[in-house]
N, C-alpha and C positions, 0 to 999 in steps of 0.2 A: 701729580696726583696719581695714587693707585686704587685700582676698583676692585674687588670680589664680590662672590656672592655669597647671601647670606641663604645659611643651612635650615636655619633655626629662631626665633625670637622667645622669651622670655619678659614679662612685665613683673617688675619686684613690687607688692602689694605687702606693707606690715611683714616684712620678712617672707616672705614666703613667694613661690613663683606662679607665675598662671602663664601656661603656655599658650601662645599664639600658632595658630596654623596659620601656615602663609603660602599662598599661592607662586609667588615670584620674590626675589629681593635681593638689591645692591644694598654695595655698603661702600663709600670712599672716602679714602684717607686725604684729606685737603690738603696739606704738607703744611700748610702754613704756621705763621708763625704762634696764632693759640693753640694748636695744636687740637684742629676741632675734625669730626668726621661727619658727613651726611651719610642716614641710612634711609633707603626709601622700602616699603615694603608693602607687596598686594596681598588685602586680607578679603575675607569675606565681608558683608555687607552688617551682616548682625552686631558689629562693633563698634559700628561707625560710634554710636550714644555713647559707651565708654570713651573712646578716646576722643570724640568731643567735648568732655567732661574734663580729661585730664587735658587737653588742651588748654579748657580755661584755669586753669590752678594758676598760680604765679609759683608754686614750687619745680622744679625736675621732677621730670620723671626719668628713675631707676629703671631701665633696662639689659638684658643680655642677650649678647648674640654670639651664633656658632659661627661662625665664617671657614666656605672653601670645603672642607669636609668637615663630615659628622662627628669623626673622632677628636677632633680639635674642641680642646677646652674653651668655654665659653669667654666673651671680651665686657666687661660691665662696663656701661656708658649712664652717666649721668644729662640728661636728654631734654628741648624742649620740641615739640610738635609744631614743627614748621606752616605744615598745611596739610587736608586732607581734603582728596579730592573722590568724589563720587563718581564711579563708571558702570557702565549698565549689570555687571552680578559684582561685582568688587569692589573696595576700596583704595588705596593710594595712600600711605601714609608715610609723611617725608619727616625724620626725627632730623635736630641738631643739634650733638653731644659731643661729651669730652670723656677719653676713657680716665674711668674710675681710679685705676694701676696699672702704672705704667711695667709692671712684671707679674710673673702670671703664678698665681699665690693658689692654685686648685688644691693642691696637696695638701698645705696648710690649713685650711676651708675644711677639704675633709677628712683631715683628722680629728679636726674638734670638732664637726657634727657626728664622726661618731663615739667618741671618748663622751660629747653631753647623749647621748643614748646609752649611753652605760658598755661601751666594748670599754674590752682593756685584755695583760695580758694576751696569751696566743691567742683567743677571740679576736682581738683588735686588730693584730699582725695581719691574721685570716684578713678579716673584713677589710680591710685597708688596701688587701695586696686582690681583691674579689674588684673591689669598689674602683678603685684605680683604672682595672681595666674594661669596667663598664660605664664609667665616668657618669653617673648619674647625675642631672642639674643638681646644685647647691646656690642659695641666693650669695653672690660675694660681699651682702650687709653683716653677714654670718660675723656675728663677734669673738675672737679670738681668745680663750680662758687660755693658752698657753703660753 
């Protein structure tokens, strides 16, 4: 098993991302053979409702996470909520997911969110070579027109 820390959290909601502030967070790679990972992550308390909601779903939940540092593109995990445990200002939240891809498609992502915003030509080049190096979240549900 290998552990990191998690930088960042993301819930993918109808395409779109709702960042999670998180206090503390692991992430480990199980090695086994489904090739599953555990992420546990201490959020604030005001959550708790949400994701005991998305606990009960029988769907996954779509996740992303930074891992290790900031600069590193985010890992999408398809995810169920193991358990959430209640501590006196925080939460506990222990995910069990599978990543999404197994290679790391950011570029691709955001090309085509900015090519569907209408860049193109040196616009696009510009923005492409701006966006790259500020990596802004992009959900990886983003569907590919290329």
């Amino acid at each position: 098993m290998k552990t990191f820390k998690v930088i960042s959290l993301q819930v993918v909601e109808n395409d779109e991302l709702r960042e999670i502030d998180i206090t503390d967070g692991l992430i480990i790679n199980r090695e086994d053979a489904d090739r599953t990972w555990l992420i546990e992550v201490c959020i604030q308390k005001n959550l708790y409702d949400f994701f005991r909601d998305e606990q009960q779903k029988a769907e996954e939940l779509e996740i992303q996470v930074v891992i290790s540092h900031p600069d590193n593109d985010p890992a999408a995990f398809m995810t169920h909520i193991r358990c959430i445990k209640q501590m006196d200002e925080h939460i506990s939240i222990l995910f069990d997911g599978k990543l999404k891809k197994h290679r790391n498609e950011y570029a691709e992502l955001l090309l085509d969110d900015l090519v569907q915003k209408g860049f193109s030509g040196e616009s696009l080049v510009n923005e492409f070579r701006d966006k790259m190096k500020s990596k802004p979240r992009i959900p990886a549900t983003a569907k590919s027109s290329i």
